[in-house]
N, C-alpha and C positions, 0 to 999 in steps of 0.2 A: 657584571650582568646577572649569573649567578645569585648574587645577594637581594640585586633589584628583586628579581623576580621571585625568592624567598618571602622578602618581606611581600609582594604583592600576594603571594598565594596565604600568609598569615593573617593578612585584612583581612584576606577575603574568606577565611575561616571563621575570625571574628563575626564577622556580618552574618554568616550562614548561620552560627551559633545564637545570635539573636533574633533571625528572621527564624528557625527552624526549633528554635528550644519551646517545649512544653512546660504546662503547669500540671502539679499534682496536688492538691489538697492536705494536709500534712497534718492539721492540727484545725478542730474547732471549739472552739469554747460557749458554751448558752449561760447567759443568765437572766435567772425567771424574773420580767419586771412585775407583771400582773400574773394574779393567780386565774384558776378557771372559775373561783367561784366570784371574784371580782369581776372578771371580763362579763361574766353572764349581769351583773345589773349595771354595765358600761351604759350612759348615756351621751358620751361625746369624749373626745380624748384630744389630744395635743402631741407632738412630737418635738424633741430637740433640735436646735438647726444641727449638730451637732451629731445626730442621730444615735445617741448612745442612752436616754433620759424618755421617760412615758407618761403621762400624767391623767389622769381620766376624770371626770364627773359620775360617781356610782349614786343610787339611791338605795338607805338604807332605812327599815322602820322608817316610812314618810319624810324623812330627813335626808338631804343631799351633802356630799360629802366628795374631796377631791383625795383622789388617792395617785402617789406620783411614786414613781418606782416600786410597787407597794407597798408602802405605808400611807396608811388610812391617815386622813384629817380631822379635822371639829368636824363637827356635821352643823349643819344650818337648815334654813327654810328653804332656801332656796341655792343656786351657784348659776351665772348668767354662763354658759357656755360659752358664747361669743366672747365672752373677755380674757379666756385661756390663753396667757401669753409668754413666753420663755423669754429672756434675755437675749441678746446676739451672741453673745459668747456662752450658752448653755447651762449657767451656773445658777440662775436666778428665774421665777415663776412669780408671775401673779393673778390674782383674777378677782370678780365681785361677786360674794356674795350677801346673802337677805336674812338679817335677823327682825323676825318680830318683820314692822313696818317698813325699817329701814335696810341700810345697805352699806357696807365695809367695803374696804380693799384690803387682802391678804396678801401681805407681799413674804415671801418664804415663810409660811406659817404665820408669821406676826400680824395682826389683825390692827386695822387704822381705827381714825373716827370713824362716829357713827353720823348716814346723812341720808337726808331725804331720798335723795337719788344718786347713782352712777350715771355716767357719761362714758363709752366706750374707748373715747381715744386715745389706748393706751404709748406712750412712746418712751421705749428704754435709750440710754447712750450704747453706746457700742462696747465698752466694755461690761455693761449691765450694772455699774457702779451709779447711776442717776436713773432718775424715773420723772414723768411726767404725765399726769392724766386730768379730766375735768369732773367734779360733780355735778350735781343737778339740782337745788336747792333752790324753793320760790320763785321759779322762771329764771333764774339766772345758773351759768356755768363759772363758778369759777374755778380758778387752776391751782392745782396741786404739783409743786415741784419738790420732791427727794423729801415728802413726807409735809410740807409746808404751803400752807395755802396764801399766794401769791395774790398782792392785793391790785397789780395791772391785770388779769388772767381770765374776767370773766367775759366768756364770749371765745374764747382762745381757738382756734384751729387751726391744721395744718401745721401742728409740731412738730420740730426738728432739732436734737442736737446734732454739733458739729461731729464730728467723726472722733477727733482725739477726749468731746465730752463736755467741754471745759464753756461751750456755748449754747444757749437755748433758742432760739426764735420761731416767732410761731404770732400767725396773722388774728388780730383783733379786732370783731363783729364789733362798732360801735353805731347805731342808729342806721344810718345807708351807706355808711363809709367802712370800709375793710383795712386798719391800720397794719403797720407791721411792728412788730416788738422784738429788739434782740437785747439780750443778757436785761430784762428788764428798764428799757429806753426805748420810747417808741421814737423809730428811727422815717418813717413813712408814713403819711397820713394815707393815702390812698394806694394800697399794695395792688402789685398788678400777680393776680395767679395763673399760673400758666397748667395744662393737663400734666396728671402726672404717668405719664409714661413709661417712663422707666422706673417706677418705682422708687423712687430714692426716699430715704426716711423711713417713714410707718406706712398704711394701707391706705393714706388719704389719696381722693382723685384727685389733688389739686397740691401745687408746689409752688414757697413763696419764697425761697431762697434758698441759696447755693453756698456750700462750705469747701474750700480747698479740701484734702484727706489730712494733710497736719493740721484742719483747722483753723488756721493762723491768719487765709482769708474768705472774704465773703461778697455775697453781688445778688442784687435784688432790681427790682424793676416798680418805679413809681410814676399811677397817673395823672395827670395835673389836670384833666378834663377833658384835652385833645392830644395829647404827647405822652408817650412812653421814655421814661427818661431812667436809663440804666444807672447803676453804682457799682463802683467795686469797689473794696477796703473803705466805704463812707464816701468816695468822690465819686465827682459827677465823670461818666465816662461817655455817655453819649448821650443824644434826644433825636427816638423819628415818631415816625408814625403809628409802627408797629414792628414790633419783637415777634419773634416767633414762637421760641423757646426758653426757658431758664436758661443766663448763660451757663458753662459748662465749665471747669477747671479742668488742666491735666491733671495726671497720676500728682505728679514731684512739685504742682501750686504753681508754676513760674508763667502757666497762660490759661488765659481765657478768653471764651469765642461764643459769640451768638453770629445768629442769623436776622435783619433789620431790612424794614423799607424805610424811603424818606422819598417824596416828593415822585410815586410811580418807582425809584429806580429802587436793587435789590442788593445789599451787601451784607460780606462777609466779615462780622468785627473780632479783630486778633490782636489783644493789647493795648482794645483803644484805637488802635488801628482800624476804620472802614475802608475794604475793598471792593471795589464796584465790580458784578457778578454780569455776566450774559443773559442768564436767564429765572426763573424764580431758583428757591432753594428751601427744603426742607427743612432742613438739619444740619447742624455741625459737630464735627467728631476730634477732639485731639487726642495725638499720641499720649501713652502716659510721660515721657520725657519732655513734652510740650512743642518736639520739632517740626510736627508735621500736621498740618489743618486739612481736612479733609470734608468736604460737604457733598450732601444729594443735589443731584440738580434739575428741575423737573421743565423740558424743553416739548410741546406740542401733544402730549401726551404721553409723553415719552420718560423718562429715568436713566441717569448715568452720575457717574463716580469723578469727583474731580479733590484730586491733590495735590496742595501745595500752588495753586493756579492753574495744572494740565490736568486736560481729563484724562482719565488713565482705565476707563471701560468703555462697552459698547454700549449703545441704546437698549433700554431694557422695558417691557412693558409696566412693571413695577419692583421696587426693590425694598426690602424691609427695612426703614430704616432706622430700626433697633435691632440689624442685624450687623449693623457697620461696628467693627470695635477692631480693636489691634491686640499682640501679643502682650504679654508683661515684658519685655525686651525692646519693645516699639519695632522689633525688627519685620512685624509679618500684620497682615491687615486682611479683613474675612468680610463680604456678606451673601445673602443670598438674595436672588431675582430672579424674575418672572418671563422667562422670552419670548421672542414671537408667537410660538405655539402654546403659550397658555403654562409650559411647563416649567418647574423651581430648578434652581441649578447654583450650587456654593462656589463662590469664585473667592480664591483664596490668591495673595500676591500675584492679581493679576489675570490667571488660572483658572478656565472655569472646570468642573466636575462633571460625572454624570449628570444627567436629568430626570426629572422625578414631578410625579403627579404634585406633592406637599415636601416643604421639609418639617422634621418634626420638634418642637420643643426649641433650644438656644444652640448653634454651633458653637463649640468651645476650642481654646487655646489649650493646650499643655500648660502646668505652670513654671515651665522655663520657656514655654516656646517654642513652636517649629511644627508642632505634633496639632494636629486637631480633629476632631470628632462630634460626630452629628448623626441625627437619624432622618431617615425619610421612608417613603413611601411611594409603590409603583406596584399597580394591577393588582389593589388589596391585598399587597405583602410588604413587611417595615424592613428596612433593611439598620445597621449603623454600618455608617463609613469612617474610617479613621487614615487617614494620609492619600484618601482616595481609594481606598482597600474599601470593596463592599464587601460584609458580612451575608451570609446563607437568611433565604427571606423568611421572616416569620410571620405569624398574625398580627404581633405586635412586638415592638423591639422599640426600647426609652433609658432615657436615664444613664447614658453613657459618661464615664467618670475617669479621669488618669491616676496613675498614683503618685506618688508627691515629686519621686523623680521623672516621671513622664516615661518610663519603657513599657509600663505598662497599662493597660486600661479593662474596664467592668460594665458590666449593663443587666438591664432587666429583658426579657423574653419569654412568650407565650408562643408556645404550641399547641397545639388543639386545646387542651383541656388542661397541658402542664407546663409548670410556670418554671423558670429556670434563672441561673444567674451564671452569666459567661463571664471567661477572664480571658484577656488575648483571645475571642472567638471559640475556645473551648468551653463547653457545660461542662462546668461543673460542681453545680449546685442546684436539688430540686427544693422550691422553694411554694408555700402554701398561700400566704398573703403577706407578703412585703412592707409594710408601714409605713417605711423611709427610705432615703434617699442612700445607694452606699457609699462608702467614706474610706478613701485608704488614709492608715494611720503612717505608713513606710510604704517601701518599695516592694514587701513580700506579704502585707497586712493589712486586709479592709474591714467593718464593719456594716451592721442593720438593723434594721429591728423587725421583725416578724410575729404574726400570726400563728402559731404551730401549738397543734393539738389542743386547742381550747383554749392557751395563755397565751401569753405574750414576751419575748423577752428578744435580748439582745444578743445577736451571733455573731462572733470573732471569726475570721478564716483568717491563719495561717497558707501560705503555700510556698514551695518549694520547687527550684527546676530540672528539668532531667530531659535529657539527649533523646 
């Protein structure tokens, strides 16, 4: 008994030790991206997703010039701002600009043909290894892929490669018909676009097709005149009336799920599989593991949670549903909604939270799992919650981050006039204008990028724990 009770009082030291251990700050490192005398002829700037890379539009002697970490560029006529685009993996920058009459694309330095015009829609692969944009040349667009102009392309929108790269597709404006084209084969005469919502791909409002995360497969939706008639991997997987959404693949590719009407009634499609639903539906959401299907289901006015075929929440006056998503583990499922009295409230496995005027920004998962974090808002003060823990209110409180093993988490915070950066709920860091987003690199190591004393550069924290 003895021992039992050893070992329970050792747990429970443990726990105390990481519920009660402080952070100290131990070590920072700066390094200057932009100088002050850059930053003073800044006309537009960029950040890495990455947040470690800075890139700016300066104007020098009448000449515009991009300057990215600082090191100055060619200077030109002109540099479109809006075309400032970094890679997904941080390594790679490009953008247009104007010599003389015309206009280039500078992709890391190296300068393309020369043409008539730019077309904006830039879209990198995810490794930053492929590239895809349109020109503007005699009323027509055509396309440009990894430096080569594509002789299906003119008219091209809504580019997408696939996740691992290896695929391109992207819908084709031809007269009043909207084709769809993948790896150069047009696959669709008449592509059906559905809002783009969640963002997937580049900045376009509009999504025309769906890639597994390895890639390997794909699912698009074509109209015949009166039928939306789904594909997946090239075959026909269903025909109704109306789709709702892009379908969706899990994390691991093994399923996929839309939302369909056919003849008034409402179903849920899993595999090919249509399941007739009670009521309308929104949205469908699967696990990353593919086990578990999950939809909004919209009854009288009303919103609730249904998994797997049981509904598994209350009636909600609205629920966000691009707040519905699950852990990286599939083990835990989060969103937020709107209750009787007007107020938001995060209901996690099940779980609902306080209540709060707004939530603010995306609640997040840990990236193992189990831990999550959000901000919200109550009687004009922000709070962040992490496991249901509210943090002390501020003016504004955002941008809440884990660090890669999840024990610990970051955020941004305004108090009156002073701006802060909290780790575990302690400041400690005063901070002047924040740039970006912060990034832990480990479990004791995050970065930013900052505003401080006229430049701009990039800050390493170290920290370290103490009793």
């Amino acid at each position: 008994m003895r021992g039992k009770a050893l070992l329970i009082l050792c747990a429970f030291l443990v726990i105390a030790d990481y519920v009660i251990a402080k952070v100290k700050v131990e070590k920072i490192n700066e390094t200057k991206l932009i100088s002050e005398e850059q930053l003073k002829k800044q006309i537009g700037f960029v950040v890495s997703p990455d947040s470690k890379h800075y890139a700016c539009v300066v104007n020098i002697d009448g000449k515009t010039c991009l300057i990215r970490d600082g090191v100055e560029g060619a200077r030109y006529d002109d540099i479109i701002i809006k075309s400032l685009r970094f890679s997904p993996n941080s390594q790679s920058l490009i953008y247009f600009a104007k010599k003389g009459v015309k206009y280039c694309a500078v992709f890391d330095g190296q300068e393309g043909p020369l043409y008539g015009n730019m077309y904006l829609g830039i879209v990198f692969s995810a490794d930053g290894k492929r590239l895809a944009y349109n020109l503007s040349e005699g009323g027509k667009f055509p396309l440009v892929v990894d430096g080569v102009v594509s002789s299906l392309g003119s008219g091209a929108v809504y580019k997408r490669f696939s996740p691992d790269g290896k695929h391109l597709a992207y819908a084709q404006i031809n007269k009043n018909k909207v084709g769809l084209v993948v790896d150069d084969k047009v696959v669709a005469d008449e592509v059906v676009a559905w809002e783009n919502h969640l963002k997937v791909g580049d900045f376009d409002d509009k999504v025309v097709v769906s890639f597994s995360k390895n890639g390997g497969r794909v699912s698009w939706g074509e109209f015949d005149g009166v039928k939306t008639i789904i594909y997946v991997d090239a075959k026909k997987d269903g025909v109704y009336d109306k789709v709702l959404h892009l379908p969706v693949f899990s994390e691991n590719g093994r399923s996929v799920a839309y939302v369909a009407v056919k003849n008034n009634q409402w179903y849920v499609v899993c595999n090919g599989n249509p399941e007739l639903i009670p009521d309308k539906a929104a949205i469908v959401v699967l696990s990353p593991d593919g086990n578990d299907v999950v939809y909004l289901g919209l009854s009288g006015g009303k919103c609730y949670i249904v998994k797997n075929g049981s509904k598994i929440s209350s009636l909600y006056n609205d629920i966000d549903p691009y707040s519905i998503h699950f852990s990286g583990d599939s083990k835990h499922m989060m969103f937020s909604a709107k209750d009787n009295q007007n107020k938001w409230v995060l209901v996690v496995d099940g779980k609902e939270g306080a209540h709060y005027d707004s939530i603010v920004g995306d609640p997040k998962f840990s990236p193992k799992g189990g831990r999550y974090i959000y901000s919200a808002s109550r009687n004009g003060k922000q709070f962040v919650v992490v496991d249901g823990h509210e943090s002390k209110g501020y003016d504004s409180a955002f941008g809440g981050v884990f660090s890669v093993d999840g024990a610990h988490y970051a955020y941004k915070a305004r108090d009156g006039k002073k701006w802060l950066i909290l780790l575990d709920d302690d400041e400690v860091l005063n901070v002047e204008d924040q740039k970006s987003e912060i990034v832990f690199e480990s479990f004791n190591k995050f970065h930013f990028i900052e505003e401080k004393a006229g430049s701009v550069c990039l800050r390493e924290v170290t920290f370290v724990f103490q009793e």
